[in-house]
Each structure stands twice: as structure tokens, then as C-alpha cells.
C-alpha positions, 0 to 999 in steps of 0.5 A, a space after each residue: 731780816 724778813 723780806 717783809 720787814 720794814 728793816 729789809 726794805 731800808 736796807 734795799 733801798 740803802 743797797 740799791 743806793 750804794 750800788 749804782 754809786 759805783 762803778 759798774 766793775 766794783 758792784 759785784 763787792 757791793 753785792 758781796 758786802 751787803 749779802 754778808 751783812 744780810 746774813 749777820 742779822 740771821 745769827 753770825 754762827 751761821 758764817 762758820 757753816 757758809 764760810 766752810 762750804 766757800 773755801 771748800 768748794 773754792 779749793 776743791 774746785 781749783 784743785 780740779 781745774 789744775 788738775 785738768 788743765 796739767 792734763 791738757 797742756 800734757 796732751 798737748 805736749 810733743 811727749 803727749 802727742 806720742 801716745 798711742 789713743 788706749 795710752 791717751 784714754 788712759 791718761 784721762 781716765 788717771 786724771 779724771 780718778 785724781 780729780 773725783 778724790 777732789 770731788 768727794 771729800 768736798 762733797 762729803 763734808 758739805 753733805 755732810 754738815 747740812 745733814 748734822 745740822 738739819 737732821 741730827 743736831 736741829 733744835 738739840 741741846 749740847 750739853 757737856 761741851 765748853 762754851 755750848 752747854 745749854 745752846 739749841 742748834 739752831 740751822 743756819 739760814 739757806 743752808 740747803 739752797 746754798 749747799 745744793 747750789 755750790 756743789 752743783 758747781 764744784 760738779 759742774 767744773 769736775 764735769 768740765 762744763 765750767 771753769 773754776 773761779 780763780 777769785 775766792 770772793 767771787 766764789 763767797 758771792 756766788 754762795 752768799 748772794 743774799 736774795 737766793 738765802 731766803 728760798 732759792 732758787 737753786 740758781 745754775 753757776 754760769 747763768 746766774 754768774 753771767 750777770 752776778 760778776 758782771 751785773 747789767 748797767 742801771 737801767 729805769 727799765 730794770 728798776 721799774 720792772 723788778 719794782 713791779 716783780 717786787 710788789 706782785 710778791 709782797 701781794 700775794 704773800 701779805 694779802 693771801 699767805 700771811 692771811 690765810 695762815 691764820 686759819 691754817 694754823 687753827 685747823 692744823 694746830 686742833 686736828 681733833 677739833 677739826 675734822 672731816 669738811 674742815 680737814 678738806 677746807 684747811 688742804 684747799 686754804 694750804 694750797 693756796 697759802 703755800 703757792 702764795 707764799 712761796 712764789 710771792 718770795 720767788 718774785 720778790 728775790 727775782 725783782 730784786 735781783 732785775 733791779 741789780 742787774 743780775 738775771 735769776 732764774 724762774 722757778 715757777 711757771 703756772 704750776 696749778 694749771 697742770 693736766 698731771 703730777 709729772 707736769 706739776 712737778 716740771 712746774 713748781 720749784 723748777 730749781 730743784 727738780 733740775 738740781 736733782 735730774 742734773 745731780 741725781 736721777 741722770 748720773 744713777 741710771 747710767 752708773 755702771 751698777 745700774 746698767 749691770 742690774 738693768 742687764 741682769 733683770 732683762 736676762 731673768 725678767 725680760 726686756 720690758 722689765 730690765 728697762 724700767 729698772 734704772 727708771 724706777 730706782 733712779 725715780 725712788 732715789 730722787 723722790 726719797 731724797 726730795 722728801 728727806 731734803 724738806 725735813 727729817 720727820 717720816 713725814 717727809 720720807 713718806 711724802 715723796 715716796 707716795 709722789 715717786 709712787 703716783 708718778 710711776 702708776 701714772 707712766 705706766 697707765 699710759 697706753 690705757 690713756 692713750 686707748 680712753 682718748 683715743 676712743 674720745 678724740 674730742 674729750 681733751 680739747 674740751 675746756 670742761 676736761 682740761 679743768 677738770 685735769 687741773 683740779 685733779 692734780 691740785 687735789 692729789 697734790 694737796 692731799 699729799 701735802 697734808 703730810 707736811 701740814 700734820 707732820 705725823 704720817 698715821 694722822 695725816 691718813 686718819 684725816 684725809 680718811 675723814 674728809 670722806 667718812 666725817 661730813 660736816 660739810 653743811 656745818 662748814 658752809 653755814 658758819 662754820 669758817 668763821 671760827 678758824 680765827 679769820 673774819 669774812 672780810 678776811 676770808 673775803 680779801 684773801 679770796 679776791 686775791 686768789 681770783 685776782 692771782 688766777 686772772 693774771 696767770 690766766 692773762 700770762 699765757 700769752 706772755 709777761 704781762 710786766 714785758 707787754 705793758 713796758 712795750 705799750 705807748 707811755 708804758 713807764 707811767 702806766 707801770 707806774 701807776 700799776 705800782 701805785 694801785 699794788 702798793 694801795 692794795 696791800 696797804 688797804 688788804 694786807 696783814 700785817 700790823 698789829 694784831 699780826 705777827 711777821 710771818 717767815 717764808 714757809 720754806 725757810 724751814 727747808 
């Protein structure tokens, strides 16, 4: 069931209905039974692979938490207050081991399921099984969202930051709550449970705003990602064909229909959530409006970065075998050396793991090892930065610089991207080669646009709502512009009326109907 669905919205609609119906302690059933439902229409295969990541990660965290709380009431014990401080140490550390061959199995096989599914059986056919001969493999919806998100929190109660849940359906909740299926984000457990067990009372506010989150989405992803896909698809889909100015053209277009695309389904999953009561958190925050690719990356898909920080990068650097190898380097190589160690191999983890959780093609390997790569080059020409500043004081304040740093980092990383587009790693650098040695700039501009399967009326509506994007993101760096306007006098019926002008904007310039398809989310594939 897509979002953009008339199905999707009866359904909501239907939800919504049923859910302020009852009482508020009893919402959270609600949510549940609707996310399975919702996840029925996606292929009921796929409960076999969520259902198995629900128990084991319910069992697995319970087991942790009784094995904590056995170690604490011990220690709070007459016989437990006797020992010695090595002996209590100790203690801990015995527990802590009982708790981590908890931990690692759980981890193990929900890692490892995702990594059958997505890397090793997606899209095969079984043949030679009972009752599967001749069936594809097909991945189950959210599979990576979902798994990331569990583990995060059976991790998180190994740590003791939270406490197990002791309500298994509670537990399903959490993992199938529907919204976040689709493209995450990949929520922390005690923000997101905070209102998702406890859901906010109902709220006109809530629902007027989340509507107006709701409708910003379906803009930009009918109006400009399922617009612009078209002519993607056809510079993409003929890189013989198209080749040179084209090539540039279909990177810039890709960009735009990426960020439309995927932050149009952000706010959709966030409004719906407001309009239930349950916080989630942003996944964006002006992205395009970066000076460098680090900052890029603390802006986009935030989730996920956190995710792999929290999980990842953290837990590598500070392992005993990197601080051994970090040790042993400052000894042969120097300080300078040795402290950079845990830095770069927990940077080239994080970013070949990135790459490989967006598919298993050598694209994706490469893609986020070039990242890792900019990234570090860019860490280490600091102190040149510094110097080229500090000589031109003035350069930085300037709005020229400022956007010129913009599109400098927009530019690194749609070529980049370009990888995802071609999915083939000697091509993808043919073509961008090509965008400097090929021309055809002035065949581009003189018409040549027009032949990527979109009219100028289409490339002309897409275009204005890029600009109409833009002048929003523009407007919000002095705040919501959702919170400014509920505050002004009569700020209902003017949210209202904002409402009513999106829904006539994508009625008038969205495409869908026929002569277009219902275009899935781009990163449902991930």
C-alpha cells in the first residue's frame, strides 16, 4: 500500500477514525492492529521475518534485563555488600559476559536474516525446495529500517540505558509501527515509545498541523520527484544515448528528485504520526544548504548516521584491539599517526557498511568508500582552510561564498550519486568523465530537454516547485513556519486555508492519473 495511494489515504482516514474512538490507554492496540494490517498488503511472507526479529529481540532483551536486575538485587544483598570492590568488579564483569551471549546471538540472526534476504537471496529463484520451486525472493518491506531500529534497542538495554519491555505486543508495536516501514527513520526507543505506548491526547492542533506536514510531502513527492523521475529514468535508462551536458543534466534533476522524494515521505510519515499523538524524530534539516560533505552528512537521513555513530563508529575506536593498534602505531609512526588510526578505520567501517546497507551491488561499496575518502582528505586540509581564511577574513561572511560552498557540496555529492543512478562503477566514471570531455551543452539547452519524456510545462512545474521548496527552506531558518503560523491571530483558519491551496496545487500540478504510474518511495528499495 503506497503512501500515495487512494488506498493508503482511506485507510488513514479509517485509523484515525478508529483510534480517537477509543480510550486513549487502548490507542496503542490500535496502532498495533493497523501496522499489521498495513503490512499484510506488502505480502504476508514478510510477518514470518518481522515476526522473528519481534520475539527474538523480545526474549533477548528480557533475558538481559533479568540478568541485570539478578545482579542488583545480589548487590544489594547483606551477602553482596561483603565484597571486596575487585570482587564486586568482578561480579559485574561476569554478568556483563552472561548478558553479551544474550546479545549475540540476537544480533546475529537479525543481521543475519537481513543479510540473506537483501544480499544473497534477493530476487533468486529456489528451486529444488518444497512448496518454493520457481518463487523469487522477494524483501520484505522495511526490513533494514526495522532491524536497524530493534537492535538499536536490544543494544540499548545491554547497555542499561533502557529497560526491557516486559509486553511482548508492545515490543511488536515498537518494530511494526506502520509509518516508519516505508523509510524510517530509524527512531531511538525511548523518544519514539515515549508517545507510541502513551500516544499525546487528540488535539485540533495536532491534526491541523500534521495534515499541513502530511500535504507538504505529497508536494514535493507528486509535484517534483514523481515528475522529474521520468526524465531520470530516460537519461539513466540509454547512458549511450545520453552522454556528456545530459549526464550533468540527469545528476542535477536526480538530486532534486531524490530530496524530494525521500524527504516528501519523511514528512508524510512525521505528519501522520503528529496527528496520532506520537512524536518522531526529524530526519532532515536542510541538507542542500551545507558548506561541506561532513555537515551534509549531519543533515541528511540524520537516523541513520546516529544509528551507525551510536552502534558503530563509537564502540570500533574504543575497542580494546583498536586502542592496542592505535598504541602500537604511535610507537612506530608517532603520535600524529596513532591517533588518527581509530579515526580512519572506524570512518572506513561506518561508511563501507553505509554503502553496503543501500544494496549489494559494488556500486554501493564504492560509493560510500569515496565518501569515507572526501571525508577524511577534507579533516585533514583543515589547518590549510584555516590559513586560506585566515588571510581572507571577509571571504566566509560573504553570501557569494557561502553559496558557492553550497553548491560545491551539492555537486561532490550528486556526482557521487551518480553511482546509485548507473549501478555500474566503470560506467558511472565514463559518464562523469564525460560531463567535462563530451560537450553538448548548447544541444541541452536548445531543446534538447525536451526529449527526456517531459513536456516544458512538466519541467516548468517541477521547476517551480524546486523554487517554492527552496523559498520554504529559506523562510524556516528562523523556525517552523507550521509553529509561526498556529501562533498568529486566527492561526486555525489560516492553516486551513494553507491546506486548501497545497491540496489545489497538487490536484492542478501533480502527476499522477493516467499516463502515469504510482511511484514507490526510492528508498524502499534500501
Amino acid at each position: 500500500m503506497l503512501f500515495t495511494s487512494l488506498g493508503f489515504i482511506i485507510f488513514t482516514a479509517l485509523l484515525i477514525a478508529v483510534y480517537y474512538a477509543v480510550p486513549i490507554k487502548y490507542r496503542w492496540v490500535i496502532l498495533l492492529v493497523f501496522s499489521m494490517i498495513f503490512y499484510a498488503f506488502a505480502g504476508l511472507s514478510g510477518f514470518i521475518f518481522m515476526g522473528t526479529t519481534i520475539i527474538t529481540s523480545y526474549i533477548a532483551a528480557r533475558l538481559i534485563q533479568k540478568a541485570y536486575d539478578r545482579r542488583d538485587a545480589y548487590l544489594a544483598s547483606e551477602q553482596g555488600k561483603a565484597l571486596t570492590k575487585d570482587e564486586k568488579k568482578a561480579y559485574r564483569a561476569k554478568c556483563k559476559s552472561r548478558a553479551r551471549r544474550v546479545l549475540v546471538p540476537a544480533l546475529v540472526i537479525n543481521f543475519g536474516i537481513l543479510a540473506l534476504l537483501k544480499y544473497i537471496l534477493a530476487g533468486r529463484i529456489l528451486e529444488g525446495l518444497p512448496f518454493l520451486s520457481g518463487a523469487a525472493i522477494v524483501l520484505p518491506m522495511g526490513i533494514s529500517f526495522y532491524t536497524f531500529q530493534t537492535m538499536g534497542y536490544i543494544i540499548d538495554v545491554y547497555r542499561a540505558k533502557v529497560s526491557a519491555e516486559k509486553n511482548i505486543l508492545k515490543t511488536a508495536l515498537f518494530t511494526s509501527y506502520f509509518p516508519l516501514t516505508v523509510q524510517g527513520p530509524i527512531s531511538d526507543y525511548r523518544y519514539l515509545t515515549a508517545t507510541l505506548y502513551t500516544p499525546e491526547p487528540f488535539s485540533a492542533k495536532n491534526i491541523m498541523s500534521g495534515l499541513e506536514r502530511v500535504l507538504w510531502g505529497y508536494f514535493k513527492k507528486l509535484v517534483i520527484a514523481d515528475r522529474l523521475a521520468a526524465a531520470v529514468s530516460t537519461v539513466i535508462g540509454s547512458p549511450a544515448q545520453y552522454t556528456g551536458a545530459y549526464a550533468l543534466f540527469g545528476m542535477i534533476l536526480y538530486a532534486a528528485q531524490l530530496y524530494a522524494d525521500f524527504t516528501g515521505g519523511i514528512d508524510i510519515t512525521i505528519g501522520l504520526s503528529e496527528m496520532l499523538g506520537v512524536r518522531v524524530q526529524e530526519n532532515f534539516n536542510r541538507p542542500y544548504f551545507s558548506k561541506n560533505i561532513t555537515e551534509y552528512w549531519r543533515r541528511w537521513h540524520i537516523s541513520l548516521g546516529e544509528w551507525f555513530k551510536e552502534y558503530m563508529f563509537y564502540p570500533i575506536s574504543v575497542s580494546k584491539p583498536m586502542l592496542k593498534l592505535s598504541k602500537k602505531a604511535r610507537s612506530a609512526f608517532g603520535d600524529s599517526v596513532g591517533k588518527r588510526i581509530p579515526v580512519y578505520v572506524s570512518t572506513a567501517a561506518v561508511w563501507l557498511t553505509t554503502g553496503i546497507w543501500h544494496g549489494r551491488g559494488l556500486n554501493f561499496a564504492v560509493w560510500g568508500l569515496l565518501n569515507c575518502v572526501i571525508i577524511l582528505i577534507s579533516q585533514e586540509l583543515m589547518p590549510l582552510y584555516g590559513r586560506f581564511h585566515g588571510r581572507l577574513p571577509g571571504l566566509k561572511r560573504t553570501c557569494g561564498y557561502r553559496a558557492f560552498e553550497c553548491v560545491r557540496t551539492v555537486f561532490i555529492l550528486s556526482s557521487l550519486r551518480m553511482l546509485d543512478c548507473y549501478r555500474n562503477v566503470p560506467l558511472t566514471f565514463r559518464m562523469f568523465a564525460g560531463i567535462f570531455t563530451e560537450g553538448r551543452y548548447r544541444e541541452l539547452v536548445r531543446g534538447g530537454f525536451l526529449e527526456l519524456g517531459l513536456t516544458g510545462a512538466d519541467f516548468a512545474a517541477a521547476l517551480a516547485g524546486v523554487l517554492i521548496v527552496f523559498a520554504v527552506s529559506m523562510m524556516q531558518r528562523k523556525g517552523g513556519i507550521r509553529e509561526r503560523l498556529a501562533e498568529k491571530k486566527h492561526g486555525f483558519t489560516l492553516q486551513a486555508i494553507l491546506c486548501a491551496i497545497i491540496i489545489v496545487t497538487i490536484l492542478i500540478f501533480g502527476a499522477y492519473g493516467e499516463g502515469y504510474d504510482q511511484s514507490r518511495f526510492i528508498y524502499n528499495q534500501f
